[in-house]
C-alpha positions as CSV (number, residue, x, y, z in Angstrom):
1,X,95.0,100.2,119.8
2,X,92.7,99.0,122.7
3,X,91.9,96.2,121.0
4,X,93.8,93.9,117.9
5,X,92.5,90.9,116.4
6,X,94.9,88.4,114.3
7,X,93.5,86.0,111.9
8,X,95.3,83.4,110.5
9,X,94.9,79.9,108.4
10,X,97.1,77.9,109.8
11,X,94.9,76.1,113.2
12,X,98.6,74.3,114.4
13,X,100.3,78.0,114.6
14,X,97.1,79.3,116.2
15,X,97.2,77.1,119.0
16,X,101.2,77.4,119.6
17,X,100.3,81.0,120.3
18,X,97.6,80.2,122.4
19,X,99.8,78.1,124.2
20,X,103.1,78.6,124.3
21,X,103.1,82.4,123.6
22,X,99.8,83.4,125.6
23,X,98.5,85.1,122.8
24,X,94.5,85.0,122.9
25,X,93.2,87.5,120.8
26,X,93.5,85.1,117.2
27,X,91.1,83.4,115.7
28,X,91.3,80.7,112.6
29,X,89.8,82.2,108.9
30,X,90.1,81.9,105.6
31,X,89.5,85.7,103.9
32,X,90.0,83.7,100.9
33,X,87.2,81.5,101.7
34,X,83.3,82.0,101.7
35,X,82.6,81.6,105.5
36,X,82.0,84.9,106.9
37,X,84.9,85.4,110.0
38,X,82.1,86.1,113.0
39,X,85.5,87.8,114.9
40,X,85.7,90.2,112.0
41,X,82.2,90.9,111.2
42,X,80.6,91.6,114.5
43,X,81.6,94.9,114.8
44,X,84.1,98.0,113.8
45,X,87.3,98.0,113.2
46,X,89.1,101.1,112.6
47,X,92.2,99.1,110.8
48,X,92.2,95.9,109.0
49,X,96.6,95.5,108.6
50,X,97.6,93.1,105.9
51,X,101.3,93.1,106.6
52,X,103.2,91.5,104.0
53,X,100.6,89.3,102.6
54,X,99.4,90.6,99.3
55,X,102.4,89.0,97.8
56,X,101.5,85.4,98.5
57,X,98.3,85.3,97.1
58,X,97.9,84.3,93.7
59,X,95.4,87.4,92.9
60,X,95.6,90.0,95.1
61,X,93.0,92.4,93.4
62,X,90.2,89.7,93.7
63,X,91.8,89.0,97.2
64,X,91.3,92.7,98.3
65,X,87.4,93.1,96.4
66,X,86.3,90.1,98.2
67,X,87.3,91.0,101.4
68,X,85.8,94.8,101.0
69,X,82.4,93.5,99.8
70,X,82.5,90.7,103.0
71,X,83.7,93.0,105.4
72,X,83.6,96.7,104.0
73,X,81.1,97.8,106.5
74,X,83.2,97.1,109.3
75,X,86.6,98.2,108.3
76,X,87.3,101.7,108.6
77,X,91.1,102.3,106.4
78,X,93.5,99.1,105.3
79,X,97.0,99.3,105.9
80,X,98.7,97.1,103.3
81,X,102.6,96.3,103.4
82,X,104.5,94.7,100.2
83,X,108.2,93.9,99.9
84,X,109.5,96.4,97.5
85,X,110.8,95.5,94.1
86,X,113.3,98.3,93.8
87,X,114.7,97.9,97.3
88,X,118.8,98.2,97.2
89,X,119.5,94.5,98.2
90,X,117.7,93.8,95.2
91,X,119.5,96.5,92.8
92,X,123.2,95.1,94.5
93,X,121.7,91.6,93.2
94,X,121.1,92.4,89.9
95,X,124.7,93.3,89.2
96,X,125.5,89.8,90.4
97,X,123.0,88.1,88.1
98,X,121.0,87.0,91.0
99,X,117.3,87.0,92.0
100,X,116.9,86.4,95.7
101,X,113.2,86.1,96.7
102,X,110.8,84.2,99.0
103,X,109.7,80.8,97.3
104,X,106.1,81.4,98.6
105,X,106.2,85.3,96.9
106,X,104.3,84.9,93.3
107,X,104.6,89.2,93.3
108,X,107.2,92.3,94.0
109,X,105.6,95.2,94.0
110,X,106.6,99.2,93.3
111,X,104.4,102.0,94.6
112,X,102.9,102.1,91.2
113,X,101.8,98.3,91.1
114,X,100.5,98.3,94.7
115,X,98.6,102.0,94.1
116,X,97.5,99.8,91.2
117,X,95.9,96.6,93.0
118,X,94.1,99.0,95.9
119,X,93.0,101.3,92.9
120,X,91.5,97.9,90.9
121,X,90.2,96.3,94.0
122,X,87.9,100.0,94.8
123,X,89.8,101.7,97.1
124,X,91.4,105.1,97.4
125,X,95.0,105.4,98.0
126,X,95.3,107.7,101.4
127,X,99.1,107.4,101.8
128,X,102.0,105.4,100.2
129,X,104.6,105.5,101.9
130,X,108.8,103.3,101.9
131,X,109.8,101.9,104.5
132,X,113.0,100.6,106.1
133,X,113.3,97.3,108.9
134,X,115.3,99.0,111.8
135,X,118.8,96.8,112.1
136,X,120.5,96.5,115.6
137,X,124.0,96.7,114.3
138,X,127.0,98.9,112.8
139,X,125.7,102.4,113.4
140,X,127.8,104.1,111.2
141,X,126.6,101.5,108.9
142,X,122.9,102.8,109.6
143,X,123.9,106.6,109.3
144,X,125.4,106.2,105.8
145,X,122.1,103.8,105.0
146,X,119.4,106.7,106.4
147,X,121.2,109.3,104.3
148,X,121.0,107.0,100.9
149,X,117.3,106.4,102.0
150,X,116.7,109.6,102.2
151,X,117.8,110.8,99.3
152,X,116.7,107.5,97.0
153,X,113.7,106.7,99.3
154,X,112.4,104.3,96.7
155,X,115.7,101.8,97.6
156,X,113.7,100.8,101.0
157,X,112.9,97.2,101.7
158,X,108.8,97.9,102.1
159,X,106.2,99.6,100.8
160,X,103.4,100.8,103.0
161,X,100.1,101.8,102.0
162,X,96.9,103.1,103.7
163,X,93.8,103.0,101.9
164,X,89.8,103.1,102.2
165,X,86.8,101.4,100.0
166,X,85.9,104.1,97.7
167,X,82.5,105.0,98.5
168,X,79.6,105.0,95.5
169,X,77.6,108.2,94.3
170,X,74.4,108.0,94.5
């Protein structure tokens, strides 16, 4: 990209980037809030990325209207990531009688629910695809993992999804 903008909620996190990490291209908003995000709003963006986030906020179809009606106009496609409900971590968990999950997570998601949400919210699903984190360790490990994912894709830890606003007849 020649150019990437991050916005985040959290001011104290923004300005340990700025300052510590050298990172300058963030900017504090609320998309759940009603002030407009100037950053955003002031021109095109060919991507808008909500990476892992859907599944902390408490309604993610309302979440993902609001911000196409503030900021449709300058967003060209959304890329949306969710943790996958079905992922094989999860499954090996279930035959311990264990649920392992992020305290701040109110959803999982399968490719169904997520195609779901977008679909609700007025947007066309483009692509859904699963995807796996890389790991830097046992390679043979990783070999037998690749084949499993590639035969059971739907056992990946993510779900990725690119979508547009659906645009009206008339």
């Amino acid at each position: 990209a020649s150019e990437c903008l991050g916005v985040d909620i959290n001011q104290e996190g923004i300005e340990f980037l700025r300052s510590e990490m050298k990172i300058f291209n963030i900017c504090y908003g609320d998309l759940e809030g009603s002030e407009i995000i100037d950053a955003i709003s002031s021109r095109y963006w060919d991507y808008a990325v909500f990476g892992e986030v859907l599944e902390h906020i408490d309604n993610p179809v309302l979440f993902l209207r609001k911000f196409i009606f503030t900021y449709g106009d300058n967003i060209g496609s959304i890329i949306i990531t969710v943790p996958n409900a079905w992922k094989a971590s999860n499954i090996r968990l279930i035959f311990k009688g264990l649920e392992v999950i992020n305290s701040d997570h109110r959803y999982w998601f399968s490719p169904y629910t997520i195609w779901k949400v977008v679909n609700q919210a007025g947007m066309t699903v483009e692509k859904i695809q699963m995807c796996k984190f890389d790991y830097s360790g046992n390679r043979i490990r990783e070999k037998i993992r690749d084949f499993v994912l590639r035969r059971y894709p739907l056992l990946a830890e993510s779900i990725v999804v690119v979508c547009r606003q659906r645009r009206r007849a008339g």
